[in-house]
N, C-alpha and C positions, 0 to 999 in steps of 0.2 A: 266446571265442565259445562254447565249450562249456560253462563255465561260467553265460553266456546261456540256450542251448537250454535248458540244466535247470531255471534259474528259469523260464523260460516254461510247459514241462511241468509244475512245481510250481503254477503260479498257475491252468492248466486243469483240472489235477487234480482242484483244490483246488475250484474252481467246481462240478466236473462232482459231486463229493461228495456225496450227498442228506445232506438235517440233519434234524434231529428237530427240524420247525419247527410251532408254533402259532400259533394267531390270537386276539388279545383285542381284540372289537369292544364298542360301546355308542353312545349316543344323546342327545346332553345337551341340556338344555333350559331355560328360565329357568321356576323356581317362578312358579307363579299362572298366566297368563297361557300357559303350556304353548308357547313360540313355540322354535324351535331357535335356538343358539347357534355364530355362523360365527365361526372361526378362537380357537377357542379352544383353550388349551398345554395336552396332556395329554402326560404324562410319568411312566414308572419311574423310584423312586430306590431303591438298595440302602441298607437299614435301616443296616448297617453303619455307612457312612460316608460318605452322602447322596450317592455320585456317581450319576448319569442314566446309567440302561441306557438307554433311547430314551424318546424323544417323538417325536408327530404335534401336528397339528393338527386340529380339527374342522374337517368341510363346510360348505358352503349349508346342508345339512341337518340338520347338527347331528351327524352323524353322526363316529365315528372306528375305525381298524382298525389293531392291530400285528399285521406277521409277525416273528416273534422264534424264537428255538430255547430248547427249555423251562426255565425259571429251576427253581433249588435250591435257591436260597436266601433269605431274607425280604425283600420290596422295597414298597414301599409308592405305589399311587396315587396323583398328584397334576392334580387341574384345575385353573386358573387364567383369570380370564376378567376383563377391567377392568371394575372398578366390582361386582362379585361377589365372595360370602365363596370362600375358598378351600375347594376339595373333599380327604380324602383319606382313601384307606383302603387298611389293610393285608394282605398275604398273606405268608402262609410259603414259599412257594413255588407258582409256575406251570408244570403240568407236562400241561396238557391244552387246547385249545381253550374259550374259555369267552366267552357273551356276557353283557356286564355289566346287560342292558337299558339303559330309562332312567335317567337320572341326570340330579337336580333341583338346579340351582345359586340360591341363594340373594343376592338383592342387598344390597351392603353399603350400610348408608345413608351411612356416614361418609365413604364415598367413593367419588363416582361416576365421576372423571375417572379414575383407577389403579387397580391392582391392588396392595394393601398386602400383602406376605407377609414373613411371619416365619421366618427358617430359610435352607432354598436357594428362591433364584430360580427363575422359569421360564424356558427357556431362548429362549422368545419371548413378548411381550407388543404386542399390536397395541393402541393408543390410538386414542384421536381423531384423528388429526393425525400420529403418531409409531408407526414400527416400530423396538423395541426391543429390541436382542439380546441379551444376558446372556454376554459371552467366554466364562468361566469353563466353558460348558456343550457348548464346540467344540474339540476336540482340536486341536495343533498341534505339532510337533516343538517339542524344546528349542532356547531360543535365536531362535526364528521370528519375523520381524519382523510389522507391522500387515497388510501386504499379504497377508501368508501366512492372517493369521485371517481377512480379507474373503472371503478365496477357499472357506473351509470355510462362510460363511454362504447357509442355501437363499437362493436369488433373486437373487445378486451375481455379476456376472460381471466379469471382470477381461481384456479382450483384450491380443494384441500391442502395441497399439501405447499399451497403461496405461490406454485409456479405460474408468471403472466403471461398472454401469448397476446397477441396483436396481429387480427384477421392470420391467427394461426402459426404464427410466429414466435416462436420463444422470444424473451426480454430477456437476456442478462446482464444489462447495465441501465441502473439507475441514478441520475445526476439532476442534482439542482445548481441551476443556472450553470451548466456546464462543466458540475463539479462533484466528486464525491461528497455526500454527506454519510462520513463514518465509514462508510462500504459502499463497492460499487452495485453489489446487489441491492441496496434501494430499501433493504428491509426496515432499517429502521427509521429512514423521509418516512415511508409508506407507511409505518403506524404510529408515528408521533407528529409529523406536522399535519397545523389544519389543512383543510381544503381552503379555506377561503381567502388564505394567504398566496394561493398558487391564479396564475394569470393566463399562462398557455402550459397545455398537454404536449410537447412534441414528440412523435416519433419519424425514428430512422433507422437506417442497418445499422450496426457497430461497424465501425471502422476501425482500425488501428492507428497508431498516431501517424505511422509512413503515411497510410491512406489516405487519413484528416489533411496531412500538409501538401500532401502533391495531388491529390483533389480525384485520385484514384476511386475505382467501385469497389465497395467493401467485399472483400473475399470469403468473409463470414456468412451466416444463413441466419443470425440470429437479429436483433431487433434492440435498440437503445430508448429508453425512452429520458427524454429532456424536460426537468418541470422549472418553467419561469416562474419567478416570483413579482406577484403584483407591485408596480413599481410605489405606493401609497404603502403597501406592507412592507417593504424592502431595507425599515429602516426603524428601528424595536424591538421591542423585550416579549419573548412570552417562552410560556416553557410550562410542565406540570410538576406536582409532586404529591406521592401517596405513600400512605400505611395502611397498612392494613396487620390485625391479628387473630387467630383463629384456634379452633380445636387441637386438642394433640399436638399444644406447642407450635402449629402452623405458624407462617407470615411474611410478609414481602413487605418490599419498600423499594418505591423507585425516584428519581428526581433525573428533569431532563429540562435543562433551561440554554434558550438560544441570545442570539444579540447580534440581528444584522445590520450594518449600514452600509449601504451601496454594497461595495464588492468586498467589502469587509464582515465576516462570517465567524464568529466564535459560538461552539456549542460545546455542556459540558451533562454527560451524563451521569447513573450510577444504580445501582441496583442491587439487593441485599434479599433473598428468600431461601427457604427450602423446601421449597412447590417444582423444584426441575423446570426454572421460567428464569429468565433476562429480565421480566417487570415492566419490557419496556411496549407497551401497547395505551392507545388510547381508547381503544373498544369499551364500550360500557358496559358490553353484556356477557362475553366471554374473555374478558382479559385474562391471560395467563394462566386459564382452566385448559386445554388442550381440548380435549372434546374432539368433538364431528368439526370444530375451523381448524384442526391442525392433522397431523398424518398419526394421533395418537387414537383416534378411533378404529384405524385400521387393523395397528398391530399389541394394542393394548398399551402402550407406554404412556407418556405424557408431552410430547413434544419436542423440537426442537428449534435453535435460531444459531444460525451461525455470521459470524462475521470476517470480515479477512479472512476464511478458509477455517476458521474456528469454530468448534459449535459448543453450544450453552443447552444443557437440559439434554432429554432426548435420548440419551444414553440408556444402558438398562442398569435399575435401581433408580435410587433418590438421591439428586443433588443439592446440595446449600451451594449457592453461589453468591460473589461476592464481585461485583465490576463496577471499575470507573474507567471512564472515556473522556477523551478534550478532542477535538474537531478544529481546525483552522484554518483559516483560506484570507488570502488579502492578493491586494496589488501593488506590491513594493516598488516594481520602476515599470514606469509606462508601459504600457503590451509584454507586461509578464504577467503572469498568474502564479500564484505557489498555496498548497495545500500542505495540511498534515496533521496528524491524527495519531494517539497515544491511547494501548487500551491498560489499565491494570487488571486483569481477573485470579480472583482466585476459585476454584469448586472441589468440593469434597461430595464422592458418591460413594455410596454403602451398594452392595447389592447381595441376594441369597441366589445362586443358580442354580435347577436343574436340570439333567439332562438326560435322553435316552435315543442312543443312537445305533443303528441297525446297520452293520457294514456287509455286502456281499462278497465275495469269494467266490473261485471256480470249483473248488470244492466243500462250498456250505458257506452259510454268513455266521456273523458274529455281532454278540449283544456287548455295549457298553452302558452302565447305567453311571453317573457320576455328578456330584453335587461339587458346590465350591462356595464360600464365605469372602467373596472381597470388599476392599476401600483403595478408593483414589483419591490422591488429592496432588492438584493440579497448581503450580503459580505460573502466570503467563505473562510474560512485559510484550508488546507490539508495539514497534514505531515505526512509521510510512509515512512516506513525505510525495509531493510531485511537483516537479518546478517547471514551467515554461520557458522560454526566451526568445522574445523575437527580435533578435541583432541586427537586421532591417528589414527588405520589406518582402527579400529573397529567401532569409535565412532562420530560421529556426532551431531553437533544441530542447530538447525535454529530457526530464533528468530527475528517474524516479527511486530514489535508494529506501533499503525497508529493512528494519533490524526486529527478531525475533526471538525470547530468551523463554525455555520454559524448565520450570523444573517438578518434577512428579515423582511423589513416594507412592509404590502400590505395595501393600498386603495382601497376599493368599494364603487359602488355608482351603486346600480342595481333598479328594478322594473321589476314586472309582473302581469301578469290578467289572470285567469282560466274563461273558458268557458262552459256551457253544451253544450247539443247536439241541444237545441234551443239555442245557441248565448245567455243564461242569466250569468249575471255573477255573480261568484260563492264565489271567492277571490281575494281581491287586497293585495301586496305587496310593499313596498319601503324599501326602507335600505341603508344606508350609514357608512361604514364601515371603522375603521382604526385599523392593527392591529402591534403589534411587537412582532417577533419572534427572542429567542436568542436558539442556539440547541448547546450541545458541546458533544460530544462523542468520546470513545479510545477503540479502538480494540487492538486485540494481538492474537496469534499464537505462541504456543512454540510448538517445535518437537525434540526428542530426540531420537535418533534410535542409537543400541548396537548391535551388530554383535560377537558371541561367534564364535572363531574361529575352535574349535568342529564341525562340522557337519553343520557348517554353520546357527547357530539357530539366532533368532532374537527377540530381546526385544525391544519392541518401547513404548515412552509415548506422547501424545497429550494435549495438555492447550489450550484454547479457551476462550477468556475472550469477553465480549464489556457490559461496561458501559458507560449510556448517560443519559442528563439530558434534555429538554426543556421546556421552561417559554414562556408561550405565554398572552401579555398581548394586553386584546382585547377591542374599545369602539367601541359600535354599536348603532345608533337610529337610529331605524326601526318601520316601522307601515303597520299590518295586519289586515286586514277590513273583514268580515265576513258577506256577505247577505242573504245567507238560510238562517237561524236561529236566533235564540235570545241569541245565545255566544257572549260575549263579544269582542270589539275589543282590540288584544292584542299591545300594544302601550310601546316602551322599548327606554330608554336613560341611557345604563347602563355601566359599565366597568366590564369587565370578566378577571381573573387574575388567567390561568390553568397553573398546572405542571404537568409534567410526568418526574419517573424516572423507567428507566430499570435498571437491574444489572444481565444480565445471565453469567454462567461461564460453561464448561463444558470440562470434561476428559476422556480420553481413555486409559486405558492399555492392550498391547495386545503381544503373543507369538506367535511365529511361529515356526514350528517344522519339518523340512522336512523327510517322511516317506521314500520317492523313489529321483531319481536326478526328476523328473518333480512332484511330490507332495508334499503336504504340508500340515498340519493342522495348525488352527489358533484357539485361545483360547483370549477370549476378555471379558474388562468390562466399562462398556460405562455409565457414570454419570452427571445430567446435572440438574444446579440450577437457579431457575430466579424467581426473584423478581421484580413486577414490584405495582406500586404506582401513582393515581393521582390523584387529586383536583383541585377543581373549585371553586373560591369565587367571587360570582356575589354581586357585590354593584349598586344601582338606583341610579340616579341622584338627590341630596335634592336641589332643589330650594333656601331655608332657607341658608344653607351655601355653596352654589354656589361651590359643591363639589359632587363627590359621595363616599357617607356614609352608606346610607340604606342599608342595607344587604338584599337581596333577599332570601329566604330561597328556595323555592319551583325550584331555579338554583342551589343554592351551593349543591354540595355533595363532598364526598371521596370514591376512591376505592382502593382495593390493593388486591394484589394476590400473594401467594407462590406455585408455581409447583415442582415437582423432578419427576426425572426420573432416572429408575435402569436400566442397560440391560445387565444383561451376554449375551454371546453369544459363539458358536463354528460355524468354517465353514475349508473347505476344498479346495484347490489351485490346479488343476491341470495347469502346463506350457507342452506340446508337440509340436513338430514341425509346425504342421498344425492347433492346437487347443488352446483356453487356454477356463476354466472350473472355477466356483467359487460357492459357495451355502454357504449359511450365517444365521444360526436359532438362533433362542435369547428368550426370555422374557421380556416383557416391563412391569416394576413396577412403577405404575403414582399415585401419589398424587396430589392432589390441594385443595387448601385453598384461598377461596375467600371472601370478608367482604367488606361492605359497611355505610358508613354514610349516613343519607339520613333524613333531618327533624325532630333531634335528637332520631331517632333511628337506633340502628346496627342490619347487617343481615348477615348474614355470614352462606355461604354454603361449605359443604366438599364432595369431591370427592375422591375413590380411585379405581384403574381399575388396572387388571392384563390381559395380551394380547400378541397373540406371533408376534413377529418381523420375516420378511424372507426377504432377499433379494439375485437374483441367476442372475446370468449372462455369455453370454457365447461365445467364439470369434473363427470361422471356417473358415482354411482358404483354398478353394479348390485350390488356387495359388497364388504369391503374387502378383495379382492384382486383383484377387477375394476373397469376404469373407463375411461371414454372423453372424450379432449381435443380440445377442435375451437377450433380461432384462425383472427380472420379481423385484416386491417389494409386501409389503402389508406395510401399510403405515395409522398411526393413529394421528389425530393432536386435542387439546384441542378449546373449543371455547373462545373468549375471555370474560373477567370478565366483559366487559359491557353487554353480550347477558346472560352469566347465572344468576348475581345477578336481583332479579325482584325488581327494584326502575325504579321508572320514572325518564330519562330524557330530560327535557324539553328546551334545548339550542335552537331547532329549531322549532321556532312556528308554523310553518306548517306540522312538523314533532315530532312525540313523539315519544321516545325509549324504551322499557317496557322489562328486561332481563326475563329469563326461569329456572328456579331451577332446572326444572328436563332435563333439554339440555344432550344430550348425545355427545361424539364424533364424529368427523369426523372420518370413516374407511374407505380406497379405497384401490383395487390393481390397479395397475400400470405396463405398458407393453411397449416394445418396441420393433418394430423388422425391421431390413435394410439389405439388399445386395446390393453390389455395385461391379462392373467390369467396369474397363478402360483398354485399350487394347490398348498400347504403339506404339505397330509395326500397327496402324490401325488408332491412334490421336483418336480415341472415346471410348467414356464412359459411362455408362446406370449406374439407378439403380429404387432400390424400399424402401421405407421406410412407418412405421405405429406406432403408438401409440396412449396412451392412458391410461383413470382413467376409472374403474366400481366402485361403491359408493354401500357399505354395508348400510353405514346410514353416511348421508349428512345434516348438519345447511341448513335449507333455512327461508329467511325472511317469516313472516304472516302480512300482509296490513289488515287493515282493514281503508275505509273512512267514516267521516259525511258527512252531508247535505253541506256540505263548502266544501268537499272535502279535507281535513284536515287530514293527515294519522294520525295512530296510529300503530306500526310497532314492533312487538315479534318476537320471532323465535321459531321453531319448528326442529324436526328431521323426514327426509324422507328417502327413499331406494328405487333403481330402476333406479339410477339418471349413466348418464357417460358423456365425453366428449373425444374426438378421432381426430385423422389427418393422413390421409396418402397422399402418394407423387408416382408421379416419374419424373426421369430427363432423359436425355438423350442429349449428346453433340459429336459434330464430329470438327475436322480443316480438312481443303482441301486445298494444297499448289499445286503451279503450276508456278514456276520461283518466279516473282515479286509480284504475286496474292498469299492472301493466306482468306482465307474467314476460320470464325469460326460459326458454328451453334448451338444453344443453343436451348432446347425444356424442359419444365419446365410445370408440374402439380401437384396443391395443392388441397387440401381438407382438410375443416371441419366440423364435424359435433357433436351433443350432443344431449342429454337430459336432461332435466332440468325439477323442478317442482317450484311448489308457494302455496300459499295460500292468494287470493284477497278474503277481505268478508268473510271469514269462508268458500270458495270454492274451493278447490285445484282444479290447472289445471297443464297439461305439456306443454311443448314447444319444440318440436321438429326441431333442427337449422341444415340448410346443409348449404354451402360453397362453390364453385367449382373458383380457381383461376387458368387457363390455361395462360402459359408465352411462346412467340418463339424472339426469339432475333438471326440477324444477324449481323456477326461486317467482314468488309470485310480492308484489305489493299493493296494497290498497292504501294508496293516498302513502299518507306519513303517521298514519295510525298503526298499522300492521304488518308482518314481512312472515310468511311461511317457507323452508327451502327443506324439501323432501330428497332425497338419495339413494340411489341402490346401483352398486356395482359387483359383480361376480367374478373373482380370479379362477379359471381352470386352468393344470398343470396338469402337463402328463408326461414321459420321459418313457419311453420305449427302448429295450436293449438286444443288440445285435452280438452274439457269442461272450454268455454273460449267463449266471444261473437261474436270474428270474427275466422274463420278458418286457413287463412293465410296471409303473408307476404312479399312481394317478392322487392327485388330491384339490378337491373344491375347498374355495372360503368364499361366502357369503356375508355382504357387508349392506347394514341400511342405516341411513341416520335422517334426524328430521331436525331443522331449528326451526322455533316457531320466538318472533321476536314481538312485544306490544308495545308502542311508544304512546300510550291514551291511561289514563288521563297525563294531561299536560306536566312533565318536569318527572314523567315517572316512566322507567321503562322497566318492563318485566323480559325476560328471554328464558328460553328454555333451548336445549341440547339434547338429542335421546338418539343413543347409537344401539344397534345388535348388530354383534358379528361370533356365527357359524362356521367354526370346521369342519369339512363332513370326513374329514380323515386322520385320526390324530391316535397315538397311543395311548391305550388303559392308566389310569392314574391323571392324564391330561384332560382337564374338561374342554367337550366341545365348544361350548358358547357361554359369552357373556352379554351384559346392559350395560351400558355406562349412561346416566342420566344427568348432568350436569343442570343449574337452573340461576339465576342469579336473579335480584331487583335492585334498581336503586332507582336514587331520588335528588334532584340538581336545586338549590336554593341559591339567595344570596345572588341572582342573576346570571347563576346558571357558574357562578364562580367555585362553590363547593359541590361536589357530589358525591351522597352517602350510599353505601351497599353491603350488600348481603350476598353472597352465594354459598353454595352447598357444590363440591363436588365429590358425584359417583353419588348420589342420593342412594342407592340401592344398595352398596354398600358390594360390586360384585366386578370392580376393573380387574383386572387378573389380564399380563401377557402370554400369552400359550402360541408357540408357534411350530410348523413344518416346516423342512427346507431337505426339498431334494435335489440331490447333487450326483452324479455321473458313477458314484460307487458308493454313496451313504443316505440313505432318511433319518434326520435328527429332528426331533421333537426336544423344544425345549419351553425352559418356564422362567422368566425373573420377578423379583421382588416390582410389585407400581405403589404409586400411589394410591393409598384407600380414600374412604368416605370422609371429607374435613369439611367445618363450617368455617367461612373467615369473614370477619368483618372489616370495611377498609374505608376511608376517608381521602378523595382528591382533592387539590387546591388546582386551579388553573389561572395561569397570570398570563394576560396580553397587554400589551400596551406598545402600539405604532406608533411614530412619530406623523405618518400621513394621514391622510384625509381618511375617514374608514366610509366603507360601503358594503351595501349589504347585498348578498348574493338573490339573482333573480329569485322567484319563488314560482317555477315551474314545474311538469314532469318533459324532461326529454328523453329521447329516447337513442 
């Protein structure tokens, strides 16, 4: 601790310290035409040995300002601006305030899309279309994975719970050198390759592939980011591998080794713990502890990572998991590309739950209290492939097929007791449950995009396929006791043997025709087929043949369903400098045919509905680091064949199903709208963002209870109904030598409308939301990292003809990492979360610590590294959560991970066939 106090002291000191600071301001502007030059990279480099003492960026104005502490030594001027000659000039030293004036950048003719420089890079380049970083020109500890350099990039922010945003912008796809690695979310580049293997940062929208080929604006809001790999690194071995073993049987093992050359990319993973973690991180200090870097400080669990749509850990209880992965990417015939990627996993989770849930009613509520004992165990095959082809120089096709096999045995062994509002009770529960699931399903993607070399027109076609099948064979004895009433108890030892198969397919043809160089009509026919099928054949236990034989009639049924969907459509493309504009009108032709078995008789209902389709969207950009998105849609979807066929199903004795013939569609429009400004030359960034669903007419469940409390559950159609969110952010860096403090200020909202029908009584339920976030993450030098937190969730849920009026429950959440990398080859870290319920049911504790702490130690030139941590030192994780919902408050609890010590050993192999280099040794900012 006193060791503490002193660096603290040291770091205010250090602050408080006046410097011998000056300012180098100037004014740039494009030759001729005298107009300023926005966001363009002005940068010192030391003559020496070209590293970047700092860079800004220019304004709106053209304008730029360093505060710096006075140089000594020779450094030289650099502008860089795309599609402009580079600027530079030399001083011996800066040792006094000085403004540069004007400064006349000259346009390169040879090249208007990029900035061509000879030499060092700038350490940002804003394109057309592309923000592109230059690594090389952003400091990062030795050893520092992808995620570590995103985090030093102005305008990336990197939360809790891994989501990236770029000047405010979600990232949901990440690619090296143009390619999945493993997943396109990026998670696992981002914490297993180094940084110093990465060359350019690029980002840009997501496109789609149509997009990509016919050079269309992405119709997405979201954000791609592209990491180049250095062309010296581009062709070598490096990879890690650890052990690690611990208290209470703990331990993990991960191995992840690459092998690229040129465009040839082999990587092979693998993973082995039972900490509820994948393994696969290169963090030193919180690897595969969850803590305050993952989303388990929030809610008490231990984390999660998912891949392909799969997630690893996370879950409630404890997982052992078991995965292997191969990754591959080559160039088999000139201007193709093809990927593909194979996961093995297996996971086995325990978990103890329990629960207490408070239902209202119009005449009084009702207590449920009930525990349950399960295990899952999970085997998963994944194969994904993605092939390009360019058949020349008009014609393209891509061609992405993906097979997915899982199969899952779960165990239950639950029990519960309903209550009334005098403590009588209402219902007893037990069940003991074994089930096995086998699921297999194949997707695909074909995309065909033609390019008439006329006028540039474009023909594109789209295939969408995914068929699946799953067999779930279930045996349950279970027994439901009923004390109101004179129902009988319903008492089951039976074996349930359901299928489902889907088969949707669905296509697009579409033209585009350009009227102006920035417009375009688009002429489309959008067709989409799905079949979907399932049954249930319930057999009783015969005592007599020590079998189950008996056929259950009143469980067995059959469904199936045939939908189609027509949709011409026309819309219109505007692309200009500052805008891009799109509006999209259609017809939607819907059929459904639905039919059922049910007690040998069929029922079968037909639907058909004609409806217009709109979707409009629109991209403004008042500079390129400001811009405003507005989305509009109207949007209709079918209910499923179990709400509109009217058969009883009776699976759940406590619960009865009863479909709607006359069920109408879901219809909502849908909205979107954001602006965001980062200001380069300033390190801050604000924005605002909102959306949202208003509901023409909306499916909502109808409850009706017995005396037992025993639902019986239909559905009905309402209108009036919406749900909504809006935001704002706000982040600054402040650098000052060694010190560079980052501030983060973060506001969420939700809110809705919702309706029901308890008892033949519709009510509303009106839900706000308020989630305020402030995060500071400070560094001193490469000795020290502090990153304090506190966020506040409030919920409140107000009800309109309903027997209580409202709802309200606060959580309080703080966490601090404090990271030491001093002395040399030794880092110490620490994690310290509390989080506060202030509303939680007797027997739930309000609050817990989690304190997480780890050290290690890197020898052998930095090729082993030894450690230590302890997780949950306190010995006090516990998940305890609320969740209110429109007619229930449930408080529940699961089994986490407790207090383990584990010990672990890395090995890290690199070896590049190129030249190696070493990354500048600056702070940027």
């Amino acid at each position: 601790m006193r060791k503490l106090l002193s660096l603290l002291l040291v770091i205010v000191s250090s602050i408080a310290i006046s410097q011998n600071k000056i300012s180098i301001s100037g004014k740039i502007l494009e030759k001729g035409p005298n107009v300023p030059l926005e966001s363009a990279t002005i940068y010192f480099a030391k003559v020496s040995d070209s590293t970047v003492v700092d860079y800004t960026i220019s304004s709106s104005n053209g304008d730029f300002k360093f505060d710096i502490p006075a140089i000594k030594y020779p450094v030289e001027l650099k502008i860089s601006y795309a599609g402009f000659k580079e600027y530079k000039k030399r001083f011996n030293e800066l040792q006094e305030t000085t403004n540069l004036g004007t400064i006349l950048l000259e346009e390169n003719v040879a090249s208007l899309n990029e900035v061509i420089v000879k030499g060092e890079a700038p350490p940002i380049t804003i394109k057309s279309d592309t923000l592109e970083f230059n690594a090389s020109s952003f400091k990062v500890r030795p050893d520092a994975n992808v995620e570590a350099l995103l985090k030093q990039l102005p305008g990336v922010e990197i939360d809790e719970d891994g989501k990236i945003t770029v000047n405010g912008k979600e990232v949901n796809q990440v690619l090296v050198n143009g390619k999945p690695f493993f997943d396109k979310d990026g998670k696992i580049a981002l914490q297993n390759l180094p940084s110093d293997i990465i060359n350019k940062v690029q980002v840009s929208d997501t496109k789609t592939k149509k997009e990509e080929q016919t050079g269309a604006a992405a119709s997405s809001n979201n954000a791609s980011i592209n990491l180049t790999i250095d062309e010296d690194k581009n062709k070598g071995l490096f990879g890690k591998a650890m052990a690690g073993y611990g208290s209470d049987d703990r331990y993990e093992s991960s191995l992840l080794l690459n092998y690229f050359k040129n465009k040839r990319k082999f990587s092979v993973l693998a993973s082995s713990n039972n900490i509820n973690s994948t393994g696969f991180s290169m963090d030193e200090i919180f690897d595969n502890m969850g803590g305050g870097r993952s989303r388990s400080i929030w809610v008490g669990d231990n984390g999660a990572f998912g891949i392909n749509g799969r997630s690893f850990g996370g879950n409630n209880g404890i997982t052992q998991t078991n995965l292997m992965g191969l990754n591959y990417s080559d160039e088999w015939v000139k201007d193709s590309e093809q990927s593909m990627s194979y996961f093995l996993s297996n996971s086995s989770t325990e978990n103890t739950n329990r629960r207490d849930q408070t239902s209202f009613l119009p005449d009084g509520d009702f207590r449920t209290i009930s525990q349950a004992i399960t295990k899952n165990d999970n085997t998963v095959h994944d194969f994904s492939t993605d092939f390009e082809f360019k058949i020349d120089s008009t014609t393209t096709i891509n061609f992405s097929p993906s097979f997915n096999s899982v199969k899952t045995i779960f165990k239950n062994n639950s029990s519960q007791l309903s209550y009334d509002e005098n403590e009588d009770l209402l219902n007893e529960n037990t069940s003991d449950d074994y089930t096995e699931n086998i699921s297999n399903s194949f997707k695909n993607n074909l995309t065909v995009t033609k390019r008439f070399k006329r006028n540039s027109h474009f023909l594109s076609f789209e295939f969408n396929n995914q068929n699946s099948k799953n067999t779930d064979d279930d045996f349950t004895n279970s027994s439901t006791i009923f004390y109101q009433s004179g129902d009988p108890d319903d008492i089951r030892n039976q074996y349930n043997n359901t299928k489902n198969k889907t088969n949707r397919y669905d296509a697009e043809l579409s033209f585009s025709k350009p009227i102006t160089d920035s417009m375009q009509i688009v002429l489309s026919a959008y067709y989409e087929f799905e079949n979907f099928d399932k049954s249930r054949l319930s057999l009783d236990y015969d005592d007599l043949a020590n079998d189950y034989t008996i056929v259950n009639d009143n469980l067995t049924n059959h469904f199936e369903s045939l939908q189609k969907t027509f949709n011409p459509k026309a819309g219109i493309n505007v692309f200009k400098k500052k805008y891009n504009f799109n509006a999209t009108l259609g017809t939607s032709v819907i059929s459904f045919n639905g039919s059922a078995d049910y007690l040998g008789v069929n029922t079968n209902v037909k639907k058909n509905y004609i409806l217009p389709s709109a979707r409009m969207y629109a991209n403004y950009k008042f500079s390129k680091t400001q811009n405003i998105w507005v989305s509009y849609s109207f949007n209709n979807n079918l209910p499923t064949v179990n709400q509109i066929i009217p058969i009883e199903d009776l699976a759940n004795p406590l619960n009865t199903f009863i479909g709607n013939k006359d069920l109408g569609l879901n219809k909502y429009h849908e909205g979107y709208f954001s602006f965001r400004d980062y200001d380069y030359s300033t390190r801050s960034g604000y924005g605002f963002y909102s959306g949202g669903s208003i509901y023409e007419q909306q499916v909502i469940s109808a409850v009706s209870f017995d005396e037992n409390r025993k639902r019986t559950t239909t559905y009905e159609n309402t209108s009036g109904t919406y749900n909504g969110w809006a935001g704002f952010y706000y982040n600054k860096t402040f650098k000052k030598d060694e010190h560079k403090l980052r501030l983060s200020l973060r506001f969420n909202s939700d809110f809705s409308k919702s309706k029901g029908i308890t008892d033949d009584i519709e009510y509303e339920a009106n839900r706000l939301q308020f989630s305020p976030r402030i995060s500071l993450n400070y560094d001193y030098g490469e000795l020290f990292n502090i990153n304090p937190s506190y966020r506040v969730n409030l919920n409140t849920t107000n009800y309109k003809n309903y027997i209580i009026d409202n709802a309200k429950n606060t959580v309080h959440r703080f966490n601090i990492q404090t990271t030491n990398y001093w002395p040399k080859n030794w880092v110490f870290g620490n994690d310290f979360g509390y989080t506060y319920n202030s509303n939680i049911s007797d027997g739930f504790k309000k609050d817990f610590y989690l304190w997480n702490t780890s050290l290690s130690y890197s020898f052998f030139d930095k090729m082993f590294t030894a450690k230590i941590k302890v997780y949950d030192i306190l010995n006090q994780n516990q998940s305890n959560t609320r969740n209110i919902t429109a007619t229930t408050i449930i408080d529940e609890e699961n089994i986490v991970l407790k207090r383990y010590v584990m010990f672990s050993l890395t090995y890290k192999l690199t070896k590049f066939g190129g030249k190696e280099t070493k990354r500048n040794r600056f702070w940027l900012d």
